[in-house]
C-alpha positions as CSV (number, residue, x, y, z in Angstrom):
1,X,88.4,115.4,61.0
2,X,90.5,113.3,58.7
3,X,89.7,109.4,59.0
4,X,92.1,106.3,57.6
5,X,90.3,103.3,58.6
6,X,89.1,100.5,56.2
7,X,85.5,100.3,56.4
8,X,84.2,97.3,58.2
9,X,81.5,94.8,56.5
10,X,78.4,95.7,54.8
11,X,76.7,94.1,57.5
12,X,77.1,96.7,59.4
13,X,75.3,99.1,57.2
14,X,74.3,102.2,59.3
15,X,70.6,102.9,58.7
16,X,69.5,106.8,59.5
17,X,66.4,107.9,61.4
18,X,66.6,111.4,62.4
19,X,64.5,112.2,66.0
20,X,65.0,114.2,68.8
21,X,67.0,114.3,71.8
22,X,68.8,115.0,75.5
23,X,69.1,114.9,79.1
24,X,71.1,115.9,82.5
25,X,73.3,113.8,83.9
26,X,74.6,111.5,86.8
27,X,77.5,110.9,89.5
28,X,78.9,110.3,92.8
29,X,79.3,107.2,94.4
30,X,79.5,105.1,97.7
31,X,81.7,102.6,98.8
32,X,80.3,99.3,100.3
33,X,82.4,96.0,101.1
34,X,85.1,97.3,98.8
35,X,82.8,97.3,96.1
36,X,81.9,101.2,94.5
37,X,78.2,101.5,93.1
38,X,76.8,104.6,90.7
39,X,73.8,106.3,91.7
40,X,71.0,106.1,89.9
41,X,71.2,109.3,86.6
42,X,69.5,112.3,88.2
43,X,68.1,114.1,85.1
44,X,68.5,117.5,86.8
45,X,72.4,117.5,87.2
46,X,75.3,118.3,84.9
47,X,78.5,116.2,84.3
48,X,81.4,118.3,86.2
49,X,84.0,116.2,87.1
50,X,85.7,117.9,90.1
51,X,88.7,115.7,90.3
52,X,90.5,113.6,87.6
53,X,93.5,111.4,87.7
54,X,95.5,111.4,84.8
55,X,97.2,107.9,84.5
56,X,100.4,108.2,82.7
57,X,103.4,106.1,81.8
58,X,104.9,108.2,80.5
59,X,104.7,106.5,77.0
60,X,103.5,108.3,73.6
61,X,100.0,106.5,74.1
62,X,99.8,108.4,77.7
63,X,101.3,111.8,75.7
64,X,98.3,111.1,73.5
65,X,95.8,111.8,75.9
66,X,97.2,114.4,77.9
67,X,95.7,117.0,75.7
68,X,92.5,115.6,76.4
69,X,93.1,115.7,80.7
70,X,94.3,119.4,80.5
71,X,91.3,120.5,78.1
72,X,88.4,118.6,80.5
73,X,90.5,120.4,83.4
74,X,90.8,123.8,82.3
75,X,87.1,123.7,80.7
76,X,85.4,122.4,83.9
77,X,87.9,124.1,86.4
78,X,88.5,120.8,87.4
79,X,91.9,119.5,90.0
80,X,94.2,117.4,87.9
81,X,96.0,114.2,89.3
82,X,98.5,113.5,87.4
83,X,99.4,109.3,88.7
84,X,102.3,107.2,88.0
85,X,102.9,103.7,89.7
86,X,106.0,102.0,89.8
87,X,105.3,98.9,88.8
88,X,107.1,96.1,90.9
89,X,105.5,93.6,88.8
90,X,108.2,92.6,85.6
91,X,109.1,89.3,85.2
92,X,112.6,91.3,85.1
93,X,112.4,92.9,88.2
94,X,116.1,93.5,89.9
95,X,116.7,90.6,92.5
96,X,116.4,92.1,96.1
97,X,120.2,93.1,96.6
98,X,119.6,95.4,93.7
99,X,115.9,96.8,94.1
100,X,116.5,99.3,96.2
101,X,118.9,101.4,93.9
102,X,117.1,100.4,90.8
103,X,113.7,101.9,93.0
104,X,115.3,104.7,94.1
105,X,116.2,105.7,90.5
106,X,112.9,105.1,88.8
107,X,111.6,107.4,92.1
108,X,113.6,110.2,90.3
109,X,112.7,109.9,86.8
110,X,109.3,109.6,87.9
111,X,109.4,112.9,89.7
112,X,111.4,114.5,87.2
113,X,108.8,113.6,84.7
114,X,106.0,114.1,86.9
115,X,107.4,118.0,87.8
116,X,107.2,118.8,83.4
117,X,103.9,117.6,83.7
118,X,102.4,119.8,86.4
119,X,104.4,123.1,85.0
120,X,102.5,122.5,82.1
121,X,99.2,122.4,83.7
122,X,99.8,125.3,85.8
123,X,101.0,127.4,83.1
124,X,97.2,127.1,81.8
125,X,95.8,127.7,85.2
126,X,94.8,124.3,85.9
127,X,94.9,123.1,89.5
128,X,97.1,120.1,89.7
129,X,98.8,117.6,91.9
130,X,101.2,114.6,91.7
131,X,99.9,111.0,93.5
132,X,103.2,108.3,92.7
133,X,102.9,104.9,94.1
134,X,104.6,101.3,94.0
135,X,103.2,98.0,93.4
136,X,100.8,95.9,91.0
137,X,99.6,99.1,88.8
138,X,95.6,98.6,89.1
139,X,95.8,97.9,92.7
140,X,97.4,101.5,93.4
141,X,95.6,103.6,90.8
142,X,92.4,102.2,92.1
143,X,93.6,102.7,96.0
144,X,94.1,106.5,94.3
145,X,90.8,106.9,92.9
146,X,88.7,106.0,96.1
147,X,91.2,107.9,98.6
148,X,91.2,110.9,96.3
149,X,87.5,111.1,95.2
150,X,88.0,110.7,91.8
151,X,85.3,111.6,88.9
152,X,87.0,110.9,86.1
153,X,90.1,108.9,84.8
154,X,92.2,109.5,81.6
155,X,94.3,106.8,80.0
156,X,96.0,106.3,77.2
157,X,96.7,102.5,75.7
158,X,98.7,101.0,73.1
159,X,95.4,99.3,72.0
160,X,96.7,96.0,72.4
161,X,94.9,92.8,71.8
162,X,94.5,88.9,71.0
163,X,98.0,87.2,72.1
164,X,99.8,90.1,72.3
165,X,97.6,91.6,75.1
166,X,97.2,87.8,76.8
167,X,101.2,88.2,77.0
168,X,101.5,92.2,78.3
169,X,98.5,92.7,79.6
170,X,96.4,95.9,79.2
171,X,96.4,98.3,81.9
172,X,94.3,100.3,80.6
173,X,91.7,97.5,80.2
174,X,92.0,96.9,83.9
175,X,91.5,100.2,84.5
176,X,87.7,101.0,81.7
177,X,86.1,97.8,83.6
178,X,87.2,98.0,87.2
179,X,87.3,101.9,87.9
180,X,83.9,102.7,89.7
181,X,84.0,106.5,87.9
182,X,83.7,107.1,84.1
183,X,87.2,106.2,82.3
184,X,88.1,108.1,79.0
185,X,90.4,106.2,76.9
186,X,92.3,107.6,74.1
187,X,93.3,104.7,72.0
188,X,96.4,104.8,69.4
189,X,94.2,105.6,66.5
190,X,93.2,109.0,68.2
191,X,96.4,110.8,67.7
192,X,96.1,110.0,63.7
193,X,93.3,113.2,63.8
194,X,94.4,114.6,67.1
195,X,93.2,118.3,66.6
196,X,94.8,120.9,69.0
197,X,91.3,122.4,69.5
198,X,89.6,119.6,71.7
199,X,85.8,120.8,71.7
200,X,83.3,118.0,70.8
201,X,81.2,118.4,67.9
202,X,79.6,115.5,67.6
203,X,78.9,112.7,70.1
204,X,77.9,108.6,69.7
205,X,76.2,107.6,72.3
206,X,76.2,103.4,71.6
207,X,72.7,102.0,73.4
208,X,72.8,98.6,74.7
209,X,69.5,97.4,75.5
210,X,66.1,99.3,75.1
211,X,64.5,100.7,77.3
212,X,67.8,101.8,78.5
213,X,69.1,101.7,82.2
214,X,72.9,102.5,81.2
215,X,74.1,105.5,83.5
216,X,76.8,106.2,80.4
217,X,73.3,108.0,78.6
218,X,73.5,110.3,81.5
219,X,76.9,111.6,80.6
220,X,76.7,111.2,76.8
221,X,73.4,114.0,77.5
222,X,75.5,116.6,79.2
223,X,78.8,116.3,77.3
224,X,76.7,117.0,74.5
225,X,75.0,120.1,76.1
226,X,78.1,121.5,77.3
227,X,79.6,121.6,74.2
228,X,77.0,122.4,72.4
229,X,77.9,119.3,70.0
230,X,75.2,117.2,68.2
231,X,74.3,113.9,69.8
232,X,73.4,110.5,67.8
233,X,72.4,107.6,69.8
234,X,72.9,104.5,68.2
235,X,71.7,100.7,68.8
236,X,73.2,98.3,66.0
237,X,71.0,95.1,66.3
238,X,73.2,91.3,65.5
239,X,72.3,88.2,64.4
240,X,68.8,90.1,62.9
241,X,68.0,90.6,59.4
242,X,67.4,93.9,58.3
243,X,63.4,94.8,57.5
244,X,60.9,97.3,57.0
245,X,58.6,95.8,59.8
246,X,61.9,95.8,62.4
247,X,62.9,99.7,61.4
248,X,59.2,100.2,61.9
249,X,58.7,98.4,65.6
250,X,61.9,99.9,66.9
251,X,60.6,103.7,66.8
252,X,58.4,103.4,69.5
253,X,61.3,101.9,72.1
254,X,63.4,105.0,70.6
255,X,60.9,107.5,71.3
256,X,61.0,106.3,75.2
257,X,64.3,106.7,75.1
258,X,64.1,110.2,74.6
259,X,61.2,110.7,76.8
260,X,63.3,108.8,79.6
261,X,66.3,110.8,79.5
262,X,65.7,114.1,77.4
263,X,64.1,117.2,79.1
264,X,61.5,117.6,76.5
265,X,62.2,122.1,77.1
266,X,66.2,121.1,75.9
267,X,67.0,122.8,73.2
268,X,69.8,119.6,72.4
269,X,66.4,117.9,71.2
270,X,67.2,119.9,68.1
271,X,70.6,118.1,67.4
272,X,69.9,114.4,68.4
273,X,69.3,111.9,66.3
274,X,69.0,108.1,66.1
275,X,70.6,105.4,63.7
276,X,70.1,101.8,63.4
277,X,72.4,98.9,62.1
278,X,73.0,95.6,61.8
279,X,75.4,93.4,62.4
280,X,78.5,93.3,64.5
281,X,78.3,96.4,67.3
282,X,81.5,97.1,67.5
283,X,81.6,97.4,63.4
284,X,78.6,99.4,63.4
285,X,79.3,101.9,66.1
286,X,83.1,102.5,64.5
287,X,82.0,103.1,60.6
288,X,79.4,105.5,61.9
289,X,82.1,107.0,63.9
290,X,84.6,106.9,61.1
291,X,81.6,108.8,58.6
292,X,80.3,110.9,60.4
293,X,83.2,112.9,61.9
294,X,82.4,111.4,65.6
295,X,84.6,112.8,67.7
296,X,83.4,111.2,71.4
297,X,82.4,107.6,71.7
298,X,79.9,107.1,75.0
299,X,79.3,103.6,75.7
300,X,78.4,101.5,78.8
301,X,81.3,98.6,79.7
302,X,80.5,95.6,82.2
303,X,82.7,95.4,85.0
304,X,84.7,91.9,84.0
305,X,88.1,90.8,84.9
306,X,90.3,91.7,82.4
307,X,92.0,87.7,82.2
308,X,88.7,86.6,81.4
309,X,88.0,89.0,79.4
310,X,91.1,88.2,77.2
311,X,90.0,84.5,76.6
312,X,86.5,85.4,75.6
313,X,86.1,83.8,71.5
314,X,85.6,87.2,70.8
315,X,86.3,90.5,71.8
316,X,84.5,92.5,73.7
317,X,82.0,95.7,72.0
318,X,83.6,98.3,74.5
319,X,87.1,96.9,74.3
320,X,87.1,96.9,70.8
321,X,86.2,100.1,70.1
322,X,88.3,101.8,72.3
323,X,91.2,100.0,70.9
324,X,89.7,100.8,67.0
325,X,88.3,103.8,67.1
326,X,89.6,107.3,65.7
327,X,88.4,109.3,69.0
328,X,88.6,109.2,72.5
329,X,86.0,106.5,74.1
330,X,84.4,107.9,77.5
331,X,83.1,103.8,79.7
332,X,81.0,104.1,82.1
333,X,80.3,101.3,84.5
């Protein structure tokens, strides 16, 4: 896959350490005081989403990952959602006297729009179904996720960020850190060496913290089985100096890692390895992307409100990346 970026700083330096590698995978949910928790990765079970909303806008950054909704779909046989909201939320809203009309109108471009959509997906046997709702966009889409037994979300996003994202907002921000499924975002970068032929070959799993409670390593595991794509697992260590000693102390933690969450019988043991870097994570995890021809980011994200995530001194890893990165970014909670 063809890659533009400029490469990040040398602090970043990706350091190689082939091992071994894979697992099973994790899902489902239950719903207490309003609040969604994952179960705990099950090392027997596959990833196969059964139901997945399709957030759209309608915008080229939602045309960008529509590919990517219809392929998961069709491959696991999945029932596609495709969602719009209306959002009732601009500072240029009609005043009441004129809402009405100006609703009823953005009603019928939404189900024009929504009617291509589905044609589309049913042409290439994929089970499908419009949801359209009104109000403040998060609030709906995540009143859709829980009523609709959602596994998955797609989103596209204009990768906006700094002022520009503290004055528009980022849906699809709201959406990575608040959804209680996975989210995969496709960022604007992604269409640059958007391929028609959407098969994995290589997924970045990013680790957080060893040993490694993430549920995201759950997923990263299967997608990389049922694709048959190689898997890398990655930890880029800041704020430490580079040294013989640390490469040498951090094998051990690595080795549980596998032990942890790869069947030792798998034969996706064959096609993992592991890399370390230092410096900034979000640097790290894209040059290694950018490389090595990554075409899946897996990463954990921290559920955080997204206005205080915007005034943070710097941005966050997950946010970052999926606003940087080349390929589609799969955030699990």
């Amino acid at each position: 896959m063809p890659i533009g970026r400029k490469s990040p700083s040398p602090a970043a330096k990706v350091y190689n350490e082939t091992l071994e590698g894979n697992l099973g995978s994790v899902q489902e949910s239950r719903l207490e005081q309003g609040v969604v928790e994952m179960k705990p990765p099950d090392p027997t079970s596959q990833v196969a989403p059964k139901k997945i909303l399709f957030a759209t806008d309608f915008s080229p950054a939602s045309e960008a990952a529509l590919p990517y909704a219809i392929s998961l779909a069709g491959h696991y046989g999945s029932n596609l959602c495709f969602a719009h909201v209306i959002s009732l939320d601009y500072p240029d809203f009609p005043p009441p006297e004129e809402r009405a009309a100006k609703l009823q109108q953005a009603r019928e471009f939404t189900e024009r729009e929504l009617k291509h959509l589905l044609e589309a997906a049913r042409q290439k046997g994929i089970s499908c179904q419009p949801l359209i709702g009104e109000g403040t966009v998060w609030n709906v889409l995540s009143e859709m996720i829980h009523k609709n037994g959602i596994d998955l979300t797609i989103v596209g996003t204009h990768g906006r960020r700094g002022l520009k994202k503290l004055r528009l907002g980022s849906v699809a921000e709201e959406v990575l850190r608040m959804a209680p499924c996975p989210v995969l975002t496709v960022g604007p970068k992604t269409s640059e060496t958007f391929s028609v032929d959407i098969q994995p070959s290589h997924v970045l799993y990013a680790v957080d913290f060893v040993p490694d409670t993430s549920h995201a390593a759950a997923y990263a595991v299967s997608l990389a089985e049922e694709y048959r794509a190689k898997l890398t697992f990655i930890k880029i260590l800041e704020e430490t100096i580079a040294s013989p000693e640390l490469k040498a102390q951090i094998r051990e933690p690595v080795r549980h890692w596998m032990d942890d969450h790869v069947p030792a019988a798998s034969v996706l043991r064959e096609r993992t390895s592991f890399e370390l870097g230092f410096g900034r994570a979000a640097e790290g995890i894209l040059k290694f992307a950018s490389d090595r021809g990554v075409d899946l980011i897996v990463m954990s994200v921290r559920r955080l409100d997204p206005v205080i995530a915007a005034h943070l001194p710097e941005t966050d890893t997950a946010y970052e990346v999926v606003c940087t990165a080349h390929c589609p970014v799969l955030t699990v909670r």
